[in-house]
N, C-alpha and C positions, 0 to 999 in steps of 0.2 A: 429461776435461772440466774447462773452468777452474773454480776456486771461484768461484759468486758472491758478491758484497759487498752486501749490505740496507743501502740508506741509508737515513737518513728525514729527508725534506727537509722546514722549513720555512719560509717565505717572513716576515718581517716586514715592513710599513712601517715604520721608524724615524723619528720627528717629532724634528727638535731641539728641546732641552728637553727630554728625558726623563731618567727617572729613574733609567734604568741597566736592562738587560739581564743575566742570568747565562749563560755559556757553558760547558759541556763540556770536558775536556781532549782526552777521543776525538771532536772534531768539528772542522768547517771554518766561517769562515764569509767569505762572498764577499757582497761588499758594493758597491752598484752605481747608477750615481748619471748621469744623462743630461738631454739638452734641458736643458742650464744657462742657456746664451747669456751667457754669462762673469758672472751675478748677482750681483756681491760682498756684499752687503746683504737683510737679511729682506725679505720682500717688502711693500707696502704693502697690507695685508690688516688691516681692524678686529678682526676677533674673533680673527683666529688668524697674526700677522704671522711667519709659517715662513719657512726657509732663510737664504742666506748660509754664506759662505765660512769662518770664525769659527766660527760655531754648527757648522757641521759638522765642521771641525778637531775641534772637541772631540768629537766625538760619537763619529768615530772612533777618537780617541785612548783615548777609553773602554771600547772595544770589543775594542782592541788590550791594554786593560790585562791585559782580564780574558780574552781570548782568545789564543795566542799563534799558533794556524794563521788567518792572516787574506787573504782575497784583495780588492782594490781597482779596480775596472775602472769607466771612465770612455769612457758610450757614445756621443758624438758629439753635435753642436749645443752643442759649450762655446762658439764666439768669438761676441762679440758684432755685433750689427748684425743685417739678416735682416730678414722677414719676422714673426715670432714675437720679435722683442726687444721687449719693452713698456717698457724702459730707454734702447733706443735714442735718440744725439742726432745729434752732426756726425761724421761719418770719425774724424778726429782722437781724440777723448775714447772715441769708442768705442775703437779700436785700444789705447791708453791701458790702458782697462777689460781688456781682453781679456788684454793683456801681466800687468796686476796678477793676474787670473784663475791663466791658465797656470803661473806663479809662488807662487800657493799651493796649486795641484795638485802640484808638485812637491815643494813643503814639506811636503804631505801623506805623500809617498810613492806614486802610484798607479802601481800596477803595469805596466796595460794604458791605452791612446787611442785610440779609434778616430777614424780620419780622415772625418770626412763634410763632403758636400756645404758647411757652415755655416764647416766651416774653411778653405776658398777665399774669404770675402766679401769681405777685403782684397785677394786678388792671391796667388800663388804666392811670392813672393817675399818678402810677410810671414809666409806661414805656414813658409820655411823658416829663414827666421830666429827664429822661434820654435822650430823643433826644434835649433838651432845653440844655442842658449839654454838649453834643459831635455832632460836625458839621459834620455827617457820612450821607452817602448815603442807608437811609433806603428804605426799596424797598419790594413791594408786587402789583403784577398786578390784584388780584382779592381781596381784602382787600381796602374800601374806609376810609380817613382819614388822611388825607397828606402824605400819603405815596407815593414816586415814583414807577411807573408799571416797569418802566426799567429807565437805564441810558446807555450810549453812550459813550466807550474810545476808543479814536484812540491813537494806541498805534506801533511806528515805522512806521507810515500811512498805519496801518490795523485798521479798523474801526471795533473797537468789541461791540456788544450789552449783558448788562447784566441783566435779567428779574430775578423779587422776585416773589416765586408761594406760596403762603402762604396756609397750609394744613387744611384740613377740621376739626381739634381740636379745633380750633379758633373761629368755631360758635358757641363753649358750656363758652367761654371764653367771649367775647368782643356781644355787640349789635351793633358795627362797621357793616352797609350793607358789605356783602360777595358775591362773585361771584361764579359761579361754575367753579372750576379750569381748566377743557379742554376746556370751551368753551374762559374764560378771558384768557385765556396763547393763543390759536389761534387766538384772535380778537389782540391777542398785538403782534404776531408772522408776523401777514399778514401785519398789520402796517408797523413793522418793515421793512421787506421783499419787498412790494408793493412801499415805501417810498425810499429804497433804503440807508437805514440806517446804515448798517451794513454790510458786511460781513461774521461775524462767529456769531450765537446765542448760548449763556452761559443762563442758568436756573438754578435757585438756589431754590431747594425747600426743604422741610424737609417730604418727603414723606420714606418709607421706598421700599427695593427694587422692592417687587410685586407690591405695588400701581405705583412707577416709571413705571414698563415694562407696566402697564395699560395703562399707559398716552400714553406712546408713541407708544400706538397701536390706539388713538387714534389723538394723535397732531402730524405733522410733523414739520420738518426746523430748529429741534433743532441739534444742533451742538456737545452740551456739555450739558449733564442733571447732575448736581449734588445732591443726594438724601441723607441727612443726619440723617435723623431719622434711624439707623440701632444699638439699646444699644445692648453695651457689643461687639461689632464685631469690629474687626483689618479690615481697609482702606484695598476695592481693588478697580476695576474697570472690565467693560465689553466692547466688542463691542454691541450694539442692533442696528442691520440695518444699518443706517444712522449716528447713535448716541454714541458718546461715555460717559456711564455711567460711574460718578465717585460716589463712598460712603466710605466716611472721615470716622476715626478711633473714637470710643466713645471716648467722651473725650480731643478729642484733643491732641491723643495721641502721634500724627504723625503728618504733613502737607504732603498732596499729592499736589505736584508738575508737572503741565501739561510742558511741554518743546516743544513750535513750531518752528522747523525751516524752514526757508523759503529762496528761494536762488531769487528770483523775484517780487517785489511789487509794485501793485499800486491800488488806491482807488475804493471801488467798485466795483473791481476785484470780479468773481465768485472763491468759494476756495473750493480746495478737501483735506479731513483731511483722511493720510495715518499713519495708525499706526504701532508705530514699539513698543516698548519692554513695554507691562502693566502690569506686574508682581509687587507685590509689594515687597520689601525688606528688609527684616527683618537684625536688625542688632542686635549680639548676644553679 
């Protein structure tokens, strides 16, 4: 029987402007930031003007100081325009926006992108010039197009898998063939899984939270469901079953901060995610 591995997971809301975090050396922590709609600027809020591109650089960067296993995933609804851009102006300034965006995600270092529906608003052909542009791991398992279905970080020799589930928006958007999402997310789940790939499954999709609980009444083996389509809503998180859902704050107003520690590892390893404190944190 394999060993298992006790992790104990805790979720933070991180508000920029905080005062610093302490990290573990025997931990991970995955850091997860969605429904931006490319915000470069705090947002225009009296009592508590959060986010921005800036503020969060640093926030990361802080994180990174004091942690040196860091994961970075960026879940979909970054370009501007849409629906949900309360920024939004003309084509032009938005694209603009967007460009400056994408460019200090990159500056940041993120790891993982997922492709959703918000990143077609200009046309296909801006959004590949944006990948020609930034050497980022774009990523959609049911979306064909050079995009990657997942990607693979071992990270302190825990092998983690990160899957793009790109949302049903995107077939009134792109003539890109599409897949249907439970069925592509399980045929990339059992790869994963049967191949011996990973250890822990991360899904990034930009679903909102009822389409989420759907899925995962229909997909298992997911680890980590991140669901970012949720406007206007402050970052929390759930248990579902097996799964721990996260859903990023509009905007990017926050980064939610997964924290695993782990006192035992080795590759391969079967792993149980025990949860301790998912509250999020408001800082006043």
């Amino acid at each position: 029987m394999k060993q298992l591995i006790f992790l104990a997971l805790t979720l933070f809301i991180l508000f920029f402007g905080f005062n610093g975090l302490t990290f573990a050396e025997n931990s991970i922590s995955i850091i997860v930031s969605g429904q931006s709609h490319a915000s470069l600027y705090p947002c225009n809020c009296p009592k508590n003007p959060a986010g921005g591109v800036s503020r969060r650089a640093t926030a990361i960067k802080d994180i990174r100081n004091k942690e040196s296993n860091v994961l970075l995933l960026e879940s979909g609804g970054s370009f501007a325009a849409g629906v949900y851009d309360a920024n939004s102006q003309t084509t032009e300034i938005d694209k603009q926006r967007t460009k400056f965006y994408m460019q200090a995600l990159a500056k940041t270092g993120y790891d993982a992108f997922l492709i959703s529906s918000e990143e077609f608003n200009f046309g296909e052909d801006f959004l590949k010039e944006i990948q020609s542009r930034h050497n980022l791991n774009y990523l959609s398992a049911n979306l064909k197009g050079g995009f990657k279905p997942y990607i693979i970080k071992e990270i302190a020799g825990l092998k983690i898998a990160i899957v793009g589930l790109s949302d049903n928006a995107v077939k009134n958007k792109t003539k890109t063939p599409f897949l249907e999402l439970d069925k592509a997310l399980d045929n990339t789940i059992k790869e994963i899984k049967e191949g011996k790939k990973a250890a822990i499954v991360i899904v990034l999709s930009y679903l909102n939270e009822a389409e989420a609980r759907a899925l995962l009444e229909k997909v298992s083996g997911i680890d980590i469901l991140v669901a970012s389509n949720n406007p206007f809503q402050k970052a929390s998180s759930q248990q579902v079953s097996e799964t721990l859902l996260i859903l990023p704050e509009w905007e990017a107003r926050s980064l939610s901060v997964i924290k695993l520690n782990f006192q035992e590892l080795k590759k391969n390893a079967e792993v149980k995610l025990t949860l301790n404190d998912l509250s999020p944190k408001d800082k006043n």
